[in-house]
N, C-alpha and C positions, 0 to 999 in steps of 0.2 A: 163599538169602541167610542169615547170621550172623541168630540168633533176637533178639539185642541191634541191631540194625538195621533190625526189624520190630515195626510200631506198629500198634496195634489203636486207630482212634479212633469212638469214641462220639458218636453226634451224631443229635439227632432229627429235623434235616435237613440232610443231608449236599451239597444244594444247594441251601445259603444262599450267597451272594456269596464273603462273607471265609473258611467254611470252606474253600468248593472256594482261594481266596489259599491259604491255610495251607497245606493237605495239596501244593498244587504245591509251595509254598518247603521243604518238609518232604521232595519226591523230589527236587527238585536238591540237595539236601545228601545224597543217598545212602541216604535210609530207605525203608522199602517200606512202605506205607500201605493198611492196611484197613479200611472204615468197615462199622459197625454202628450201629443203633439200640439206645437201653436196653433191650435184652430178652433177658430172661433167657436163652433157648430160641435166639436168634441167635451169643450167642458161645458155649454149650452145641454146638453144630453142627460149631463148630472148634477146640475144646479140646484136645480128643484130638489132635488133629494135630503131628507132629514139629516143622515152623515155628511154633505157636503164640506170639505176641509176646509179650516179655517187657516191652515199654512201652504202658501205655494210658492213652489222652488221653479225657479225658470234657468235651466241650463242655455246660457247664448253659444250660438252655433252661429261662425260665419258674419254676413250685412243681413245688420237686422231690418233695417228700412223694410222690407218685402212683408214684414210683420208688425206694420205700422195697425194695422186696423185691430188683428190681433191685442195688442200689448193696449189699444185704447179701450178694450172691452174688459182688461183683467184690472185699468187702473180705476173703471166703473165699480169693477166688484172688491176693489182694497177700499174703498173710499166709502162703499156702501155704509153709513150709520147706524151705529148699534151692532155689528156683525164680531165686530174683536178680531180680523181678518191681517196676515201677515206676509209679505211679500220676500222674497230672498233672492237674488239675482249670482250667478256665477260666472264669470267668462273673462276675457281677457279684459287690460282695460282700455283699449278700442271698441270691442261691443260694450263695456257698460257704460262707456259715454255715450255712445249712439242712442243705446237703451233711454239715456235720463234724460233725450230728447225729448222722447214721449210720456215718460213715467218719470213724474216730479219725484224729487229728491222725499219729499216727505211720505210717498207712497211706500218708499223701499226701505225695512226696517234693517237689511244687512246687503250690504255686496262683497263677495269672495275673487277675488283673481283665482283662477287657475294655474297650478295645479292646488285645489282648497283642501287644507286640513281638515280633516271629516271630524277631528275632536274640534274645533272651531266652531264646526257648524254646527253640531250638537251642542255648544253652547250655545249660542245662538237661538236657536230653538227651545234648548229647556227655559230660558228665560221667558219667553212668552207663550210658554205652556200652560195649562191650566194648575198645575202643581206651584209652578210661579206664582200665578194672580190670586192664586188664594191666600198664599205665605205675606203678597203683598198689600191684599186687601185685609188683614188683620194686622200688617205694620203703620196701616194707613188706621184703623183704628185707632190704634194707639199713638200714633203720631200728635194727634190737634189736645190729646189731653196735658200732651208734656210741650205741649209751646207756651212758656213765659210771653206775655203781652208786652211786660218792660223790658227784652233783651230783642238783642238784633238776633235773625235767621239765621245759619248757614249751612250748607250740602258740602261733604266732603265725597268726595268718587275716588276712589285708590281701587288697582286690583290685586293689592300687597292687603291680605287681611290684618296680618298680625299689625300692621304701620299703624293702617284704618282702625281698630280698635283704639291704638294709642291714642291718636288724633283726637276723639270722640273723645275721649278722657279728657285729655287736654283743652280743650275750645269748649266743653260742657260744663267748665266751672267757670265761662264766664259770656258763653252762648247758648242759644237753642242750637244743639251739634247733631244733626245726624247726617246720617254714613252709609252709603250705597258703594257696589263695586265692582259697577261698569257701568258703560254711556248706557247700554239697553237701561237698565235699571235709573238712572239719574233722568233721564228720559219722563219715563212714570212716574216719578216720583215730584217730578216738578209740575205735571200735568193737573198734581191735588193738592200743592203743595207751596204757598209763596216763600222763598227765601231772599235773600236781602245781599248776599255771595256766593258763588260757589266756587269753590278751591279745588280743582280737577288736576288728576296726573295727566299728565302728557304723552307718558307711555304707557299706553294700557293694548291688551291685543281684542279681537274680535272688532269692538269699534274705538279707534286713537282716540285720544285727549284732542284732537285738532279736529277729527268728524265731530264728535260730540259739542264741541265747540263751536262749531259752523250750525249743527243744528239748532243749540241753542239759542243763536244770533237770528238764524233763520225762519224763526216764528215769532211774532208781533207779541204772542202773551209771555215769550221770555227775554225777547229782545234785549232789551233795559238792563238784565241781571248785570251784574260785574261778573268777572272771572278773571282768576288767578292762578296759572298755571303754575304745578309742582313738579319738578324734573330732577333725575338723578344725572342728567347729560348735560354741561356745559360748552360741548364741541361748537364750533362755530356754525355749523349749518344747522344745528338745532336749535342755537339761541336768536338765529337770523327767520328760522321760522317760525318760530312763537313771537316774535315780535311782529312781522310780516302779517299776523292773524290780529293783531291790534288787542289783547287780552287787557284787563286793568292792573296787572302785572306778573310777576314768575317768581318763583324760589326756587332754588337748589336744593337739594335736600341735605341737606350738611349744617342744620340751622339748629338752636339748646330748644325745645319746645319753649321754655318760658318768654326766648325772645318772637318766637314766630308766633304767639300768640298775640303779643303788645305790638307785633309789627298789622296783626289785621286790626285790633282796637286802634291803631293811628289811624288806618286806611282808612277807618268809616267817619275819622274825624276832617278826613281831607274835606276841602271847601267844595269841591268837586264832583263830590260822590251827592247823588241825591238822596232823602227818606225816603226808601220804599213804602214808609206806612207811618205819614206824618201824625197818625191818633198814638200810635207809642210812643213814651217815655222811655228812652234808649239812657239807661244809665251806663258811660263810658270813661268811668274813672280807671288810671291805668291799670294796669294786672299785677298781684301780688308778686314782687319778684323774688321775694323769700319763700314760694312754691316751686319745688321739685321732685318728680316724681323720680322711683327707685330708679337705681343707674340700669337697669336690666331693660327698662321700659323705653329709655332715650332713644331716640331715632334723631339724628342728627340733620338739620336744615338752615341754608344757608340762604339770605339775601344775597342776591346780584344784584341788585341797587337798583333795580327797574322803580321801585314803588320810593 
C-alpha cells in the first residue's frame, strides 16, 4: 500500500473503546493502520522499513512530561527532509499544550480535542494524502502560467465552495485570484507560491481562520503577508478577537462584490502596505463600477470599517 495511506498511530492503549472506533472508520476510508505505544525502541523496530508511514497520529493520554524523550524522537522523524511526513495530535487541550512544549507548533500539521470527529479527521488526512499532492502538484503547474507580472497576487481560503468560486470571479478581472479551501491547503500553496494578500474566512472547521492565521505569521517566509479576515459573525467576542490577532483588516460578509473588490484595490494603495515585488508594475486604477455579475452569483459583504 501507497506509504501516504499508511498511519502509524500512537496510543498507550490501543484498546480503549473509541480508539479501536477510530482506527476501524480510519480502514473503511482506505488507510492501513498501525498502532504503537510511545516508545521510542517500538517505532525504531519499523523505521527502516520501505512502508514506513508517512502519517502519525499520537493519541495523548494523561501527563505527557513522562514522554518527553519520546515525543523528541517523533519531532526528529516529522522534521526529517525530503520524507513528506505528517503529524496529527488528539487529546485534551491540557495535553496538547504540554505536547507543544516539546513538539513545535510547526511540527503538528492538525490537533483535535477530544471527543474528535472522525469525519474531521479524515479530512485532515485526505489533504495530505498522496491523492491530494498530486491534484495539488498540477494546480501548481498551472498556477505560475496564469500569474500576470502587472497585477498584484491574491490567495482567497473559504470553505464555503460556491462563495469561493464567486470570489475568484470577482478579484480575477482585476487580480491574479486564486482559491484554496482550507488552512491545510493555503498552507501549501503559499509554500510555492508568493502573494501580495490573503483574504481568509475566519470560520473555517478542521483548522480556524485565526490557526491559520497564526501560522502564517508564524513563519519568516510569510510573515510580511497582509491578511484580511472574512466573517459572517459580527458578535462582539468575534470582532474582539480578530482584532486581538492584529490582521490588516476584516469584512463582513454582507458587502455588493463590486465594492469589496475596490475596497482591496484602495488597501494596496494605502501608504502603509509595502510592494511585495517592487519589479512589478501594479496597475491600480479603480474597478469598473458599472460591472456586476448575475443577481444569482451575489454574495453579499460588508465593511466594518476596520480598513
Amino acid at each position: 500500500m501507497d506509504t501516504n495511506k499508511r498511519i502509524l498511530f500512537i496510543a498507550e492503549n490501543d484498546q480503549n473503546f473509541l480508539i479501536k472506533a477510530m482506527i476501524k472508520s480510519l480502514s473503511d476510508a482506505g488507510y492501513s493502520v498501525q498502532t504503537v505505544q510511545p516508545e521510542v525502541y517500538q517505532v525504531t523496530m519499523i523505521e527502516r522499513r520501505a512502508d514506513f508511514p508517512r502519517l502519525f497520529i499520537i493519541y495523548l493520554e494523561g501527563s505527557e512530561n513522562k514522554y518527553e524523550r519520546f515525543y523528541s524522537y517523533i519531532k526528529q522523524l516529522i522534521t526529517e527532509p525530503g520524507t513528506g511526513r505528517h503529524l496529527f495530535l488528539i487529546g485534551n487541550p491540557a495535553e496538547i499544550s504540554t505536547a507543544y512544549k516539546i513538539l513545535p507548533a510547526t511540527c503538528v500539521t492538525l490537533a483535535f480535542q477530544r471527543p474528535v470527529n472522525t469525519e474531521d479527521l479524515l479530512r485532515g488526512l485526505h489533504s495530505v494524502s498522496a491523492e491530494y499532492r498530486l491534484e495539488e502538484e498540477k494546480r501548481e503547474r498551472s498556477v505560475f502560467s496564469d500569474i500576470d507580472p502587472g497585477r498584484r497576487t491574491i490567495l482567497l481560503v473559504d470553505d464555503d465552495v460556491v462563495l469561493l468560486r464567486a470570489m475568484q470571479r470577482w478579484f480575477s478581472k482585476r487580480f491574479n485570484a486564486f482559491a484554496v479551501s482550507s488552512g491545510i491547503e493555503m498552507v501549501a500553496f503559499l509554500k510555492k507560491t508568493q502573494v501580495d494578500l490573503v483574504l481568509l474566512d475566519y470560520e473555517m472547521p478542521v483548522m480556524s481562520g485565526l490557526d491559520a492565521f497564526q501560522m502564517i505569521k508564524g513563519e519568516p517566509a510569510t510573515a510580511d503577508i497582509p491578511v484580511i479576515f472574512l466573517t459572517g459573525t459580527d458578535d462582539k467576542k468575534t470582532v474582539m478577537a480578530m482584532i486581538a490577532a492584529k490582521p490588516a483588516g476584516f469584512f463582513l460578509k454582507v458587502m455588493p462584490p463590486v465594492i469589496l473588490v475596490q475596497k482591496v484595490v484602495d488597501f494596496f494603495e494605502r501608504p502603509d502596505v509595502p510592494v511585495a515585488h517592487p519589479q512589478k508594475k501594479h496597475s491600480l486604477a479603480p474597478y469598473d463600477l458599472n460591472y456586476a455579475e448575475e443577481p444569482e452569483e451575489l454574495t453579499p459583504l460588508e465593511d466594518i470599517g476596520v480598513l
